[in-house]
C-alpha positions as CSV (number, residue, x, y, z in Angstrom):
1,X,0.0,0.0,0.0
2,X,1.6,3.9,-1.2
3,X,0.7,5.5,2.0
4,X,4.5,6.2,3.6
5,X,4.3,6.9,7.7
6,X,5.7,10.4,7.1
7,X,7.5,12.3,9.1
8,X,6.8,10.9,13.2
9,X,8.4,7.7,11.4
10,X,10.4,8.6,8.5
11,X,12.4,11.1,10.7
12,X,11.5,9.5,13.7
13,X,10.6,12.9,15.5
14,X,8.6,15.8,16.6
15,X,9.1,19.3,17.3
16,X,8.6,20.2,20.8
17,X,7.9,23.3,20.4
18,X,7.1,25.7,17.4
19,X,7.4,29.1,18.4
20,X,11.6,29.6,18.0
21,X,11.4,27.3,14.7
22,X,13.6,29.6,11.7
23,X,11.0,30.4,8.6
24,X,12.5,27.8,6.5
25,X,13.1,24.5,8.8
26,X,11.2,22.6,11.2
27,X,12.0,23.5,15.0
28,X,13.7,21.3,17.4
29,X,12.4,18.0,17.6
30,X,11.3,15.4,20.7
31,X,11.6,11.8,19.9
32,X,9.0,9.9,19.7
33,X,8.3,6.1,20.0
34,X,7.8,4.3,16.0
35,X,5.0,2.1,17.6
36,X,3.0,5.2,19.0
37,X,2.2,7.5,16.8
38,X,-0.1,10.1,16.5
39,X,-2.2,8.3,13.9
40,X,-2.8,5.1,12.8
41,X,-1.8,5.6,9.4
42,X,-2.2,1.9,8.3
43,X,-5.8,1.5,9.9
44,X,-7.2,5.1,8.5
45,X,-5.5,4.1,5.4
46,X,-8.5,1.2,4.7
47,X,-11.7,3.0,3.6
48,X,-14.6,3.4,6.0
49,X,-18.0,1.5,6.4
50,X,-20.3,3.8,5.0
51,X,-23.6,3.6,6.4
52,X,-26.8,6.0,5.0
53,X,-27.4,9.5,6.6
54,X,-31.5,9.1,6.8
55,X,-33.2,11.4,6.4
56,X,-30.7,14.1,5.7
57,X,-30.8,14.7,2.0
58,X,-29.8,17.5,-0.5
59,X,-30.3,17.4,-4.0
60,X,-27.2,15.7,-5.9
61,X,-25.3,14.7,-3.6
62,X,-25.9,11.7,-0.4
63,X,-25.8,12.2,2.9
64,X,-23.9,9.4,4.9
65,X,-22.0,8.6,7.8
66,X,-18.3,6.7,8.0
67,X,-16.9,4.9,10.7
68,X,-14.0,6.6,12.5
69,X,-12.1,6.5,15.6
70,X,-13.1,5.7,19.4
71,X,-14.2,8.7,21.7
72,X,-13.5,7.3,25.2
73,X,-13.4,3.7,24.0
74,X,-16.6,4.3,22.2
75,X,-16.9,3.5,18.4
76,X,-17.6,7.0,16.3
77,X,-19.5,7.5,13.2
78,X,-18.7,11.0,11.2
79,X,-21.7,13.1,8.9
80,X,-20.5,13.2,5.2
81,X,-22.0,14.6,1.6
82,X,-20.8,12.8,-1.1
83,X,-21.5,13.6,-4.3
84,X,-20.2,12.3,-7.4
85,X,-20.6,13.4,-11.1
86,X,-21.4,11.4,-14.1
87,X,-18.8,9.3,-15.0
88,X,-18.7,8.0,-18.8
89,X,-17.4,4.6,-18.9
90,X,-13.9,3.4,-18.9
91,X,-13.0,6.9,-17.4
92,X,-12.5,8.1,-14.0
93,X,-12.2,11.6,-12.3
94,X,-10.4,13.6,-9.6
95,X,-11.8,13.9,-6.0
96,X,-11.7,16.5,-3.5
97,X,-11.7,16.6,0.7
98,X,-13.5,19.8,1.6
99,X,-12.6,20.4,5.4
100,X,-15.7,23.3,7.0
101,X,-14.3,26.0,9.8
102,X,-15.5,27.8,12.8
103,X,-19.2,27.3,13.1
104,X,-20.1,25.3,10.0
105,X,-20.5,21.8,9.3
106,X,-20.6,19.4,6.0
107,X,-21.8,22.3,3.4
108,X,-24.0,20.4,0.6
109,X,-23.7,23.8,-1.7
110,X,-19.8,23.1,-1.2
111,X,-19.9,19.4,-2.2
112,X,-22.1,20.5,-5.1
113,X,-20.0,23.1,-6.3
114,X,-17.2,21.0,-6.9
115,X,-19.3,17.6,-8.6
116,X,-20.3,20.2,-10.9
117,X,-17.0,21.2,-12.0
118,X,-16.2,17.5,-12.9
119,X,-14.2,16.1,-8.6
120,X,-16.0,13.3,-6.3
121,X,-16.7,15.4,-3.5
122,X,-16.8,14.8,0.4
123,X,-17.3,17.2,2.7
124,X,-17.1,15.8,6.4
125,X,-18.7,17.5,9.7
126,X,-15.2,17.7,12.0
127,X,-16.7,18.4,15.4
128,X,-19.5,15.2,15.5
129,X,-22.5,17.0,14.5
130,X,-24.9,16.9,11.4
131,X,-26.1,19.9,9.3
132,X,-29.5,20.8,11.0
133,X,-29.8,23.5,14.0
134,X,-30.8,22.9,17.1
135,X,-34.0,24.8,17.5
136,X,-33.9,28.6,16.1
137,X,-30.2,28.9,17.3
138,X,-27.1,28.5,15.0
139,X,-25.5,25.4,16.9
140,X,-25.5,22.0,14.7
141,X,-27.2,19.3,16.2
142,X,-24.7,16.6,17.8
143,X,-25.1,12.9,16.9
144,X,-24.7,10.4,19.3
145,X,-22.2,8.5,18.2
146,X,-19.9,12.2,17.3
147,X,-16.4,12.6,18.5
148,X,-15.1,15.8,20.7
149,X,-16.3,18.8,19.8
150,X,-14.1,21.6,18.2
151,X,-12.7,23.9,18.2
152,X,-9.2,23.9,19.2
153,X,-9.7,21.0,21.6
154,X,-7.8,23.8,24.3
155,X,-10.3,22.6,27.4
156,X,-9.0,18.6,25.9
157,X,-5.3,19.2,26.7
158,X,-5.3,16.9,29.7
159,X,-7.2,14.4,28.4
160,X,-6.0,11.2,26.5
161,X,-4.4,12.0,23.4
162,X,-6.7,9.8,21.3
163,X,-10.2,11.7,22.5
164,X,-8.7,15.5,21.8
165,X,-10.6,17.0,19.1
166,X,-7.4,17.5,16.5
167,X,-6.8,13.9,17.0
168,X,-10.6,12.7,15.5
169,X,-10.7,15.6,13.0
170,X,-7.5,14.4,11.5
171,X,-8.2,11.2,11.4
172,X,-11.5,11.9,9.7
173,X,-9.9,13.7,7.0
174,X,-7.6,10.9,6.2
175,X,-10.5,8.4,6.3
176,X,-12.5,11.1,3.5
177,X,-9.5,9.9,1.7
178,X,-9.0,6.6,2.0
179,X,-13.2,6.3,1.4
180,X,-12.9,8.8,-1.5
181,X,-10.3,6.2,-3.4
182,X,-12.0,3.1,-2.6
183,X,-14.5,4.5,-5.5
184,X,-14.9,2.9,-8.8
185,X,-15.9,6.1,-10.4
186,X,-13.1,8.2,-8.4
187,X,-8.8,7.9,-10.0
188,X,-7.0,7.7,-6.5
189,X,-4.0,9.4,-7.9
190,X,-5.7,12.4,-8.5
191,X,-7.6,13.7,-5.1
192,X,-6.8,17.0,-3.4
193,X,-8.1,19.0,0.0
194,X,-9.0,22.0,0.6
195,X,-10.6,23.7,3.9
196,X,-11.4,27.2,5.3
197,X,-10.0,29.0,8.4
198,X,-10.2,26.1,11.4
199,X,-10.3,23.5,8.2
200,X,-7.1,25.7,6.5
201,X,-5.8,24.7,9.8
202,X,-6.9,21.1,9.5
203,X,-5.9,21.0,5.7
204,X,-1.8,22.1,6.8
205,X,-2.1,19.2,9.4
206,X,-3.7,16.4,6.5
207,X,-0.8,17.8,4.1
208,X,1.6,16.9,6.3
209,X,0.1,13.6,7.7
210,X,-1.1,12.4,4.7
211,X,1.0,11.7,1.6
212,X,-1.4,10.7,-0.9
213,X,-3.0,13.6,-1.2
214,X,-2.1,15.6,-4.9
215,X,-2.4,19.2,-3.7
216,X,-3.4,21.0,-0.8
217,X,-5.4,24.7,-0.1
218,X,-5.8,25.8,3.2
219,X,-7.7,28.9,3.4
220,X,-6.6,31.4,5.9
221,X,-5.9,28.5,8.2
222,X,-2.0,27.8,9.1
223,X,0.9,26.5,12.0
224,X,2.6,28.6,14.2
225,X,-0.6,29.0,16.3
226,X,1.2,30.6,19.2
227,X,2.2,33.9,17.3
228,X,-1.3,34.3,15.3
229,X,-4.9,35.7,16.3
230,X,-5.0,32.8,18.9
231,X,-1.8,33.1,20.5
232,X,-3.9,34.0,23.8
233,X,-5.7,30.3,23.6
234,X,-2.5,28.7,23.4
235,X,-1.1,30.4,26.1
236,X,-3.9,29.9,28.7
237,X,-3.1,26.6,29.1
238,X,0.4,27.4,30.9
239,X,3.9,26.1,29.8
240,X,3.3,22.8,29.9
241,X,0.1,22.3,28.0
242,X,1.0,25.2,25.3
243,X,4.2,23.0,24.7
244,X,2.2,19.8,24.4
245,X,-0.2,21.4,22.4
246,X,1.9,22.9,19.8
247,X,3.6,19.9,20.0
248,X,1.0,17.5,18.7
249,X,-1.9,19.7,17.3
250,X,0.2,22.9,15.4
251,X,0.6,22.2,11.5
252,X,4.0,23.6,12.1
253,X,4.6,20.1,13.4
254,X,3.9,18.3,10.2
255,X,4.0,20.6,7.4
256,X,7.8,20.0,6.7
257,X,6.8,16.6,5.4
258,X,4.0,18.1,3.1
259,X,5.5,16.7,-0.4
260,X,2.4,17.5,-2.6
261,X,2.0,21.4,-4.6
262,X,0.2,23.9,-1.9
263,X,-1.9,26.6,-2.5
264,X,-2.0,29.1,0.4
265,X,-5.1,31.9,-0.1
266,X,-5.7,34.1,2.7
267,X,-6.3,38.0,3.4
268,X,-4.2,40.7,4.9
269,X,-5.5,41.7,7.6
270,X,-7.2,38.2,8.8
271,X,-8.4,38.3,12.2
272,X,-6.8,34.7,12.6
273,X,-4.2,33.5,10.7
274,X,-1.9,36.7,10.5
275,X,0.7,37.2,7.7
276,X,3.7,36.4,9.7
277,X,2.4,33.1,11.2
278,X,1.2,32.4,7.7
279,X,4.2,32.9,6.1
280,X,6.4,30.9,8.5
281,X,3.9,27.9,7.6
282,X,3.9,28.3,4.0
283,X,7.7,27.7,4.0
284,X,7.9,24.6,5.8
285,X,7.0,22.5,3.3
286,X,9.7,21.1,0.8
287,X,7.2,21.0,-2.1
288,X,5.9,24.5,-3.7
289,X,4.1,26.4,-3.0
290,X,1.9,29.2,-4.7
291,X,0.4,32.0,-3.0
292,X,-2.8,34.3,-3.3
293,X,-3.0,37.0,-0.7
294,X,-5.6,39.6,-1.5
295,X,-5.7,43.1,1.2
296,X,-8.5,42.8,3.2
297,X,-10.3,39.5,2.1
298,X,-13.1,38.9,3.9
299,X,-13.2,35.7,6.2
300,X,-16.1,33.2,6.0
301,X,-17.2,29.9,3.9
302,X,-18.5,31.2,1.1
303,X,-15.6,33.5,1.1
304,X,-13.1,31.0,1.6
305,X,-14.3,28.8,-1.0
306,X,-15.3,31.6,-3.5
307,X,-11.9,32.5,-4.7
308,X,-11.2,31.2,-8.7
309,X,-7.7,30.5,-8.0
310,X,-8.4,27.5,-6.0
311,X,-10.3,25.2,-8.5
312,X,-7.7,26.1,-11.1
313,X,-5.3,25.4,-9.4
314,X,-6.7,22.0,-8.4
315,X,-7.2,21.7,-12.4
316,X,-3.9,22.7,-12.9
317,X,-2.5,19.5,-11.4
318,X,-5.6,16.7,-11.6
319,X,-7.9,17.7,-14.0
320,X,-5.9,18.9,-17.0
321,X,-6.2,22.9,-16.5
322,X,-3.8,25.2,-16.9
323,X,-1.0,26.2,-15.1
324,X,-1.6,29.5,-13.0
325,X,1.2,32.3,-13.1
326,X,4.3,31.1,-10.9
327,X,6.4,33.5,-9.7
328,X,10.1,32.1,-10.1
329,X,12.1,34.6,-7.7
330,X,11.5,38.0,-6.3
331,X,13.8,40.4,-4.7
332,X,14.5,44.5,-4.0
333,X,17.4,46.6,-5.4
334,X,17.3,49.4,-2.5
335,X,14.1,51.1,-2.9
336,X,13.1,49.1,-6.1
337,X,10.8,45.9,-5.7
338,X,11.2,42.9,-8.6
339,X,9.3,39.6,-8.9
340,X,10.4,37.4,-12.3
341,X,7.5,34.8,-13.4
342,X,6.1,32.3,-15.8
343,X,2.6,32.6,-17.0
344,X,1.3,31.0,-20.0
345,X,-1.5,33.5,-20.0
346,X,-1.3,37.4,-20.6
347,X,-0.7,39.6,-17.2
348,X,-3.5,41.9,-17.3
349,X,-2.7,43.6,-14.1
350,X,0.1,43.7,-11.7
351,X,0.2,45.5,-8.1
352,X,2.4,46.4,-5.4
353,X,0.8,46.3,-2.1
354,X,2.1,48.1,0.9
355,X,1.7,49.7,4.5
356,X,3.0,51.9,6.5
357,X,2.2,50.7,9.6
358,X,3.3,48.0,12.2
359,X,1.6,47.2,15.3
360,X,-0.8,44.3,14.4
361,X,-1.2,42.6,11.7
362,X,-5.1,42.8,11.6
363,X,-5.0,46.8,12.0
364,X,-2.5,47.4,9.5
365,X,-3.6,49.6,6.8
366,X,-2.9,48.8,3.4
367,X,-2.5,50.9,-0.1
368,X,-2.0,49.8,-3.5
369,X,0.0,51.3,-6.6
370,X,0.7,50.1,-10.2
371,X,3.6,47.8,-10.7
372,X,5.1,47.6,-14.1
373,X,5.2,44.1,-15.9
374,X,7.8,43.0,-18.9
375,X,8.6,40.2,-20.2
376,X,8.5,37.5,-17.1
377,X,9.4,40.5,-14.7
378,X,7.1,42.6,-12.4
379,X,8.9,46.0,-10.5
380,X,7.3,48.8,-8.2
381,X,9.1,51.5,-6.5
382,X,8.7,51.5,-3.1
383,X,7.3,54.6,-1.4
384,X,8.9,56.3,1.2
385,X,7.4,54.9,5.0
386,X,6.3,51.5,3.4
387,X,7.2,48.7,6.2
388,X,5.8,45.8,4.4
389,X,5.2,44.8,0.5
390,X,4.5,42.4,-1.9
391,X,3.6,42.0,-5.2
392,X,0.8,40.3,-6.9
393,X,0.2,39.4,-10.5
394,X,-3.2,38.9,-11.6
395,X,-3.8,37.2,-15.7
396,X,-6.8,37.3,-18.4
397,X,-8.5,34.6,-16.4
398,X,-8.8,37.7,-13.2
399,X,-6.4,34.7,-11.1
400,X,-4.2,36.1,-8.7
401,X,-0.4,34.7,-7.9
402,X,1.6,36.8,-4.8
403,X,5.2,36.9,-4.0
404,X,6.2,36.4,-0.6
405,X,5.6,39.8,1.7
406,X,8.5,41.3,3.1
407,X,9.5,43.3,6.1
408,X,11.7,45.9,5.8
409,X,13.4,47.5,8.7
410,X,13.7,51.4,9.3
C-alpha cells in the first residue's frame, strides 16, 4: 500500500515546540516512540464502512455517515455529503476533501459546487454534529455516536491524546480519503483537499500527515498558532500544556513533510491567521508552493471557497487545466521591488501592495499602486514609509499569484 508513515516515522521525531522554529526549517524535535504514533496511518489508510445519513438529503449529492475512531473507548461515526458526477465509462475523475471551519459543518452547496466542475466530492462534519440546527439557534445538532467537539480542543489538553478533538478531526480527514479512493468512479492518484479558516488549519495538518493527497489549499488556516490571532488560547493553558499542544496539534509540526504542490489563499488583515504566522507555515513545506493574498479579504465559507484561484489550481494538477502564473524569484534593489514569473497567460494587471504601519497585523492599513510588468518581470518603486510589500500578478483569467511579503526594517 503507497501510503508512507511520514515524518513521526520517517524522521522519527517531533518538534517540541514551534514558536523559536527559523521560517525555512522545522523546530527542534522530541523523539517519539515508531510504535506510538499520533495516527494510525495503516488503519485510516482502509476506507470506511459507509452507512446512509436518513433522512438528511440534498439534491445531488448523499448524505452518509463513515466509521471513525473511538471517543472514550466508544466506536464514532462522522456526517458526510458525497457527491459524485457522471462518470462515462472506462473513465474516472479527480476527487476532492472539503474540510468546514468555525461554526459550520458538512456544506452540501460546497460538495455541489465541486461535482459540478467534474471532482467526487466529500465534505465531512469535524466536530460530530450533522447539518441541521438545534432549534432557532445556529448550533449544529450533535449525533450520538460524534467525536469531541471543536474547536481547538484547548479545554481537551489533559485528556488522553486519542479523544482531543485534532486527533478525530484528523483522522476523519484521512479516512474522506482513504473512502474517497475506494470508489470505482473516483482515480485515486488524483484527489486533493481543501478547507477554510479552522479547516485551513486542518488541511496544513492532513498535508503533512497524509501523503497521498495531490495538492493542498488551506484557506486562511495555518501553524505557528502561538504567534497568530490565537496566540492567547494557546497560552492559557500554561507552559506545559502550550508546549504539548503545539507539539502534537500545530501544522508547524507536520507541514515539513507536506511533499504534494500547496496553494496558500488568505487575506491581509485576517483576524486569525496573520501574515507572519502564515508565512512561516507556508515555507515549511519542501514541495511548492503558490500563494494568493488579496488586502483585506473577507473571512467566511463562502468567502473561503469563492476565490477562482483555487479550482484552477486544483485543475492545474488533476484535471488537465492550466497552469496559474508562478512566480520564479522576487527580490528589492534598495528602494526598487522585482518579482520574475512564468505565466502562459497574458498579465493583465500587476500591483504592489504596501503599509505603512506595524503594530498588528489585523489593524494594518494597506494601499496599492501600479507595478510595471515586462517580459516575465514585475517591479514597483517602493514609497517612502512602506514597512511591508509584496507584489501580486493577476492574468486574463482575473487569477491572482503573490510573491512572498516582506519586512523591511527602518
Amino acid at each position: 500500500m503507497k501510503f508512507p508513515l511520514v515524518l513521526f516515522l520517517a524522521l522519527g521525531a517531533l518538534p517540541l515546540c514551534a514558536q523559536d522554529a527559523p521560517p525555512a526549517a522545522p523546530a527542534p524535535a522530541l523523539a517519539v516512540a515508531a510504535d506510538s504514533p499520533l495516527w494510525d496511518l495503516a488503519a485510516l489508510a482502509v476506507a470506511p464502512k459507509v452507512t446512509p445519513a436518513e433522512p438528511l438529503r440534498a439534491e445531488g449529492v448523499k448524505g452518509i455517515f463513515f466509521d471513525s475512531v473511538p471517543y472514550r473507548g466508544k466506536p464514532t461515526k462522522v456526517f458526510a455529503w458525497l457527491g459524485v458526477p457522471k462518470v462515462e465509462p472506462g473513465k474516472k475523475v479527480p476527487g476532492i476533501v472539503l474540510v468546514h471551519g468555525g461554526g459550520g459543518t458538512a456544506f452540501e452547496v460546497w460538495t455541489r459546487l465541486w461535482v459540478e466542475r467534474g471532482y467526487a466530492a466529500i465534505a465531512f462534519d469535524a466536530c460530530g454534529s450533522i447539518p441541521l440546527h438545534v432549534g432557532d439557534s445556529k448550533k449544529w445538532q450533535r449525533h450520538d455516536a460524534g467525536g469531541p467537539p471543536g474547536w481547538g480542543g484547548w479545554e481537551q489538553i489533559s485528556e488522553a491524546r486519542e479523544d482531543q478533538w485534532t486527533h478525530h478531526a484528523v483522522s476523519a480527514g484521512i479516512l474522506a480519503n482513504s473512502l474517497l479512493r475506494s470508489l470505482p468512479e473516483v482515480d485515486p492518484e488524483r484527489i486533493g483537499v481543501t478547507g477554510i479558516s479552522w479547516g485551513g488549519y486542518l488541511t496544513s495538518l492532513l498535508a503533512g500527515v497524509d501523503q497521498r493527497f495531490k495538492f493542498a489549499v488551506p484557506v486562511y488556516g495555518c501553524g505557528f498558532t502561538n504567534e497568530h490571532g490565537f496566540a492567547g488560547k494557546v497560552q492559557e493553558l500554561g507552559e506545559e500544556g502550550a508546549a504539548k499542544w503545539m507539539r502534537w496539534w500545530d501544522p508547524s509540526s507536520y507541514l515539513a513533510g507536506a511533499t504534494m504542490p500547496m496553494l496558500w489563499v488568505n487575506g491581509t488583515n485576517d483576524f486569525a491567521y496573520t501574515m507572519n504566522a502564515w508565512q512561516k507555515s507556508y515555507r515549511l513545506p519542501k514541495s511548492s508552493h503558490t500563494l494568493c493574498l488579496r488586502p483585506r479579504m473577507p473571512h467566511g465559507h463562502e468567502p473561503g471557497w469563492a476565490p477562482k484561484e483555487i479550482a484552477a489550481f486544483a485543475d492545474s494538477l488533476v484535471n488537465g487545466g492550466e497552469l496559474m502564473p508562478i512566480m520564479t524569484d522576487q527580490g528589492r534593489d534598495g528602494r526598487k521591488a522585482w518579482a520574475t514569473f512564468d505565466s502562459g497567460r497574458t498579465i493583465a494587471k500587476a500591483e504592489l501592495h504596501f503599509t505603512r504601519d506595524t503594530g498588528p497585523w489585523q489593524k494594518r492599513t494597506w494601499e496599492a499602486a501600479p507595478a510595471q510588468v515586462a517580459e516575465g518581470l514585475v517591479t514597483a518603486e517602493l514609497p517612502e514609509g512602506a514597512r511591508v510589500y509584496f507584489l501580486n500578478v493577476t492574468d486574463d483569467r482575473e487569477l491572482v499569484v503573490s510573491t512572498e511579503h516582506e519586512e523591511i526594517a527602518e
